[in-house]
Every structure is written in C-alpha cells, then in structure tokens.
C-alpha positions in Angstrom: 0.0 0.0 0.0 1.1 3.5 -1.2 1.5 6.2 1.4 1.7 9.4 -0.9 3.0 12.3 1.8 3.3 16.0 0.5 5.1 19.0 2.6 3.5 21.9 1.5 6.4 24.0 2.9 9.3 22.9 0.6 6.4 21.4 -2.4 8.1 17.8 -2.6 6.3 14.7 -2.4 7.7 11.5 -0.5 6.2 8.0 -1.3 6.9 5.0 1.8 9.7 8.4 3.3 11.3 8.1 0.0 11.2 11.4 -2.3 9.5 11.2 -5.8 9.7 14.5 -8.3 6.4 15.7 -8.9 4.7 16.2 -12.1 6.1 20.4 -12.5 9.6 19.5 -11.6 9.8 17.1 -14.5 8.1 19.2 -16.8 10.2 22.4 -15.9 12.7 22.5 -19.0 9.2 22.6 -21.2 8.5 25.9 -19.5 11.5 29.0 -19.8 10.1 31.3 -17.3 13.1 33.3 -17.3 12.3 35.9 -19.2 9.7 36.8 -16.3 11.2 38.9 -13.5 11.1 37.1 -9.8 8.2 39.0 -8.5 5.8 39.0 -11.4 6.9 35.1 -11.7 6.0 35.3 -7.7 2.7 37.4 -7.9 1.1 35.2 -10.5 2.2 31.3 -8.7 0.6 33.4 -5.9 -2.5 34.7 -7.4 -3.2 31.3 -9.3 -3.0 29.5 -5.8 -5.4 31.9 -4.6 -7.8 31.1 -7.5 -7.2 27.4 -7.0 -8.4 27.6 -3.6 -11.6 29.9 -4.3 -12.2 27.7 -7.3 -12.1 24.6 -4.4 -13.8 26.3 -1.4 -16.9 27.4 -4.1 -17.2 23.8 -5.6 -17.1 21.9 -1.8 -19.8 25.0 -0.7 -17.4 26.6 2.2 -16.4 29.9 -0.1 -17.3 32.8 1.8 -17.7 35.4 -1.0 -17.0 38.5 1.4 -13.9 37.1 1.4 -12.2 37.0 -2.1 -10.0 39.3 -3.1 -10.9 41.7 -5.9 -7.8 40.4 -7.8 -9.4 36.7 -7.8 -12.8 37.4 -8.1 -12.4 37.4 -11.7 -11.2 34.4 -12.3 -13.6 32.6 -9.6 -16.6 34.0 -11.3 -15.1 32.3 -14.8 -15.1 29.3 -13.1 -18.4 30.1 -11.8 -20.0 31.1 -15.4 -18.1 27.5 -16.7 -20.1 25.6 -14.1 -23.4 26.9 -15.2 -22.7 26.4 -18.9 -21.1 22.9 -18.7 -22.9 20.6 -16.4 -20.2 18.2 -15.3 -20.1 16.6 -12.2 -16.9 16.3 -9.6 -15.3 13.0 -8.9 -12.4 14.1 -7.3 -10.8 17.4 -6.2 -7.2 18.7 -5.8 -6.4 15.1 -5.3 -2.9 14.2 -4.7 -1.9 11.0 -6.9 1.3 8.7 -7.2 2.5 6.3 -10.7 4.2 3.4 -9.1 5.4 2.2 -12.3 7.1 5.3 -12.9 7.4 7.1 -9.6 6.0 10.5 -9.8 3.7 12.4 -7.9 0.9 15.2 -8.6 -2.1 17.0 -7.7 -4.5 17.4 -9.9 -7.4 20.1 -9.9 -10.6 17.9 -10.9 -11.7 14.6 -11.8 -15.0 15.3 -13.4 -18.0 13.4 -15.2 -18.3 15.1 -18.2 -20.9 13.9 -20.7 -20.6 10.7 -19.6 -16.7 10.7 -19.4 -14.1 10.6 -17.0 -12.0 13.7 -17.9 -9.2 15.6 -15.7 -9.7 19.1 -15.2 -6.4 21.3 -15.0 -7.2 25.4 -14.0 -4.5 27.9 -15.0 -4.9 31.4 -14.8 -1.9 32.7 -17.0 -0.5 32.0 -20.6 -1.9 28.6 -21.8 1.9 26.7 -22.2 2.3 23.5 -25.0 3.8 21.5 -21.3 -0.2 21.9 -20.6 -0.9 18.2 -22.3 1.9 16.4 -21.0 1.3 17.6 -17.7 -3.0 16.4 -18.1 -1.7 12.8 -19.6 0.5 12.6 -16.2 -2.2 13.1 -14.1 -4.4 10.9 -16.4 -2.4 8.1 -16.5 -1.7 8.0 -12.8 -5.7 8.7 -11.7 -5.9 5.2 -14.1 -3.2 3.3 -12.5 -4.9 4.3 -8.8 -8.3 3.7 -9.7 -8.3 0.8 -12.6 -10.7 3.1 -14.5 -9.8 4.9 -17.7 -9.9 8.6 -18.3 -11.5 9.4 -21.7 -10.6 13.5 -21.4 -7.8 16.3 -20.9 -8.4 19.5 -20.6 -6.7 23.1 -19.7 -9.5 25.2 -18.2 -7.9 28.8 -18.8 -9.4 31.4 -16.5 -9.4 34.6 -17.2 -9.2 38.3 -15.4 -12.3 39.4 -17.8 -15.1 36.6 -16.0 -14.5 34.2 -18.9 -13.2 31.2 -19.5 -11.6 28.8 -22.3 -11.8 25.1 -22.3 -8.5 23.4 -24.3 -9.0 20.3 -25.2 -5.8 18.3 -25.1 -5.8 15.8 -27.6 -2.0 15.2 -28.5 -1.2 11.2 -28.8 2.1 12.2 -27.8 1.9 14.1 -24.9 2.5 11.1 -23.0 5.2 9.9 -24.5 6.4 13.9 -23.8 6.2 13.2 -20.4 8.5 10.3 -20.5 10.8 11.9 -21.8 10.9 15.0 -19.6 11.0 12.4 -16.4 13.9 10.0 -18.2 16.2 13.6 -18.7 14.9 14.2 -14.8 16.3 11.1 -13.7 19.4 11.1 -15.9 20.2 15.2 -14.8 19.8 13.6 -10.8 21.9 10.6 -11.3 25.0 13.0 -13.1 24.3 15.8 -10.5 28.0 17.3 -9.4 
C-alpha cells in the first residue's frame, strides 16, 4: 500500500519516506520562465493558488464570497460562469496522486464526469503553455493506474481576469510519450548531478 505524503512548505512529495519529483519538476525544462522577472513570476504562482483555492472552497460550498480578493474574483466568477454552462459533475478534487510504475507524484485540480466521461480538469490562470498536455496525460495516466478506471478527457480550463473562460482540449497522442521523456532527462540530470 502507497502512502503518498506532500510537505507543503518545501512542495516535494515523498512515497513510503522516500522522495519522488512531482509532475512540474519534470516538466520544468518545457517551460523557460526566465524571461519573467522574480516577483511578477511570484505574484502570479501566488495569485493562481489563490484562485485554485476559491475555485475549491466554491465547488465543496465553504467559499465565503466576502472574502475573495478583488484580484481573484475574476477568475472565480469564470469558473463560476463554466459551471453553469457545462454541467459536469466532480469525482475528485485537488487530489494528490502517485504512478508506481514510474514514480511521480501530482495534484491534480478535478476529476469530473463530463458527458458521460471521466475527464481531468487542469485550472491555469496565465499563458496557456504547449507543457499543458503532457502535464493532463501525467495526471491521467496516474488517476488510471490508482483507480483501474480509464480517463476518456484532458483538458486546460484557462481562467481569465475578464469573467471568462476557455476550455483546451488536449488531444495530442504524444503528450505522453512527452512526459516520459521529460521524467527520463529528470532522472538522468539527478543521477549525473555534481
């Protein structure tokens, strides 16, 4: 049996007190963020964690409106408006997940029921990144591995600071294969670290 631990402080995931990278780490050389300076990088990890948690706190019915900042309501009342215009229905939220096969770790946002398919959900609040489908066919494959039941859909919900939303569906055959990749150079870059 699989005891998945995560440390919020320093983000890493440990599996049986033994450390496993997590889905973003692997995928990191997908995404050059360097071009962003520190505390604009800072202010939006920050402000999409804010939304992430609205977004959860509205869908479990604990949200206390008063609350939200007006820098997240926005983005809340996109996910609000995608709620009323595409009746899904939750199966699992911000759910932390482990591949034992492969040994990774994740969180994804939602497992939803969407038109009679099992679909992952992944909320982003910023630029919509190609790294988007490899990271949905992680989670995907390691919701499958944990549960024995098949996801049928991926999809980058982009939330936006105008009340709207975007669904992406990610449909890419290889974005698995992507990941693989990414996690083999992880692996490879860890062994040969100086």
């Amino acid at each position: 049996m699989s005891a998945l631990h995560f440390d919020e402080a320093t983000h890493t995931y440990t599996e049986n007190g033994v450390r496993v990278p997590s889905v973003t780490q692997i995928l990191a050389p997908l995404n050059d963020l360097s071009f962003i300076k520190p505390d604009v990088l800072q202010f939006k990890r920050d402000l999409g964690t804010a939304v992430h948690k609205a977004t959860e706190l509205y869908d479990l019915g604990e949200l206390d409106e008063s609350t939200v900042s007006p820098l997240v309501q926005p983005y809340l009342d996109g996910w609000i408006r995608l709620r009323a215009e595409l009746p899904f229905e939750i199966l699992g939220m911000e759910e932390r997940v482990f591949h034992p096969a492969h040994r990774y770790a994740g969180t994804y946002d939602r497992l939803v029921l969407l038109d009679g398919k099992r679909c992952i959900f992944d909320l982003k609040t910023g630029a919509m990144f190609p790294s988007y489908g490899p990271q949905t066919a992680a989670y995907k494959n390691a919701v499958e591995k944990a549960s024995g039941k098949r996801v049928e859909g991926r999809y980058a919900i982009e939330l936006r600071d105008d009340c709207t939303y975007r669904l992406h569906e990610m449909t890419d055959p290889e974005d698995w294969q992507v990941f693989l990749g990414c996690l083999a150079l992880h692996r490879f870059k860890n062994k040969h670290a100086a």
